[in-house]
C-alpha positions as CSV (number, residue, x, y, z in Angstrom):
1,X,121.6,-109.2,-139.4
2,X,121.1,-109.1,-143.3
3,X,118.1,-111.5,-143.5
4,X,114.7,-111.9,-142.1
5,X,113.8,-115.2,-140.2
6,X,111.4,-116.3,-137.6
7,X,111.7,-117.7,-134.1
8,X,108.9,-119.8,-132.4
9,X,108.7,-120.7,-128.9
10,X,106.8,-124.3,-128.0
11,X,105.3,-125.3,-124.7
12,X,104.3,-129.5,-125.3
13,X,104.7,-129.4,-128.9
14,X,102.3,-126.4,-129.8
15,X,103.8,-122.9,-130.5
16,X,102.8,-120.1,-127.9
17,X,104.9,-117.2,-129.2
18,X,107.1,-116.6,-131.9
19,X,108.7,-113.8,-133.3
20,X,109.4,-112.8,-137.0
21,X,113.0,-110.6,-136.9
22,X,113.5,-108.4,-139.7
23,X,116.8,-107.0,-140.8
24,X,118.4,-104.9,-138.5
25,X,121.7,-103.1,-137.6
26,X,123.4,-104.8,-134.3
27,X,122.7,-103.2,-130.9
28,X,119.3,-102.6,-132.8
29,X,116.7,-102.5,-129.7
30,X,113.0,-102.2,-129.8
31,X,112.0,-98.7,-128.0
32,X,108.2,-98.6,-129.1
33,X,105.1,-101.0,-130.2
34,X,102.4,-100.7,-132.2
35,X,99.8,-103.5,-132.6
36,X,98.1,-103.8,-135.4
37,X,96.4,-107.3,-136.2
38,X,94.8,-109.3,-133.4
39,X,98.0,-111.0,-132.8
40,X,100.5,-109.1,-134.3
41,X,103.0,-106.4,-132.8
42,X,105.5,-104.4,-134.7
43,X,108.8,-103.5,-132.9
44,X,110.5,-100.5,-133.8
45,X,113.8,-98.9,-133.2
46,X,114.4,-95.7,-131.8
47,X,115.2,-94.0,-135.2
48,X,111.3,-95.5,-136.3
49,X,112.4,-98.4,-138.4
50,X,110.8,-101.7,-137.7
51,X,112.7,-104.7,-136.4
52,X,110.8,-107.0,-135.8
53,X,107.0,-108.4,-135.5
54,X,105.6,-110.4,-132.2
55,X,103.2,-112.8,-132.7
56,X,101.3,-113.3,-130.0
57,X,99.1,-116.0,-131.2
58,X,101.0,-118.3,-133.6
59,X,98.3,-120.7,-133.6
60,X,95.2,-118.4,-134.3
61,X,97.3,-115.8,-136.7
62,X,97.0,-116.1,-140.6
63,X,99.5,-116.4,-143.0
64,X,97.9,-113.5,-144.3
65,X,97.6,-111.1,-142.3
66,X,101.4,-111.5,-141.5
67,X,101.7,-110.6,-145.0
68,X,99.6,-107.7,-144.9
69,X,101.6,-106.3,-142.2
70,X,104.9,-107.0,-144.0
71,X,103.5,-105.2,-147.0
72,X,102.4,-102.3,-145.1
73,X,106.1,-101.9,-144.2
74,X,107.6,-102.2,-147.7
75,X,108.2,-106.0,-147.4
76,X,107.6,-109.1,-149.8
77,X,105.8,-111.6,-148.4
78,X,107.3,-114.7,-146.4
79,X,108.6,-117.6,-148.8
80,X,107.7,-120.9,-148.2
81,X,111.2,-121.9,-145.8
82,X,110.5,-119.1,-143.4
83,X,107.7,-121.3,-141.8
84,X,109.2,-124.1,-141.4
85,X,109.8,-123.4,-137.8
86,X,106.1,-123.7,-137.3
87,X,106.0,-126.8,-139.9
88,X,108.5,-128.2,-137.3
89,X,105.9,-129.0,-134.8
């Protein structure tokens, strides 16, 4: 998968999870965790690379502290379009 994009999962209309998948190689699995916002869990490969962040509280995590997170990782910030899954609601 070449490009970053986020997944949200809704119970009634509100978002209870979602999960923010960064570009990875296929068969790509998550082998350890380390949290590191209230709300936010990075998912690494075996190798160390990260593949992904959880967000365990879409409705109480800021924009910027996902950005802080991405940035910490050598990321660029989300653009506008990757939220609109959360928008969607």
């Amino acid at each position: 998968m070449k490009d970053a994009y986020l997944e949200v999962t809704f119970r009634r209309g509100r978002p209870i999870a979602a999960y923010y998948y960064l570009p990875r190689k296929p068969g790509d699995r998550s082998h350890r965790c380390r949290r590191v916002e209230p709300g936010l869990v990075i998912d690494f490969n075996r190798t160390g690379r990260p593949i992904g962040i959880e967000i365990t509280a879409p409705r109480k995590t800021t924009v910027a502290a996902l950005h802080r997170v991405l940035r910490s990782l050598g990321f660029g910030p989300l653009r506008r379009a990757d939220l609109s899954p959360l928008h969607a609601a």
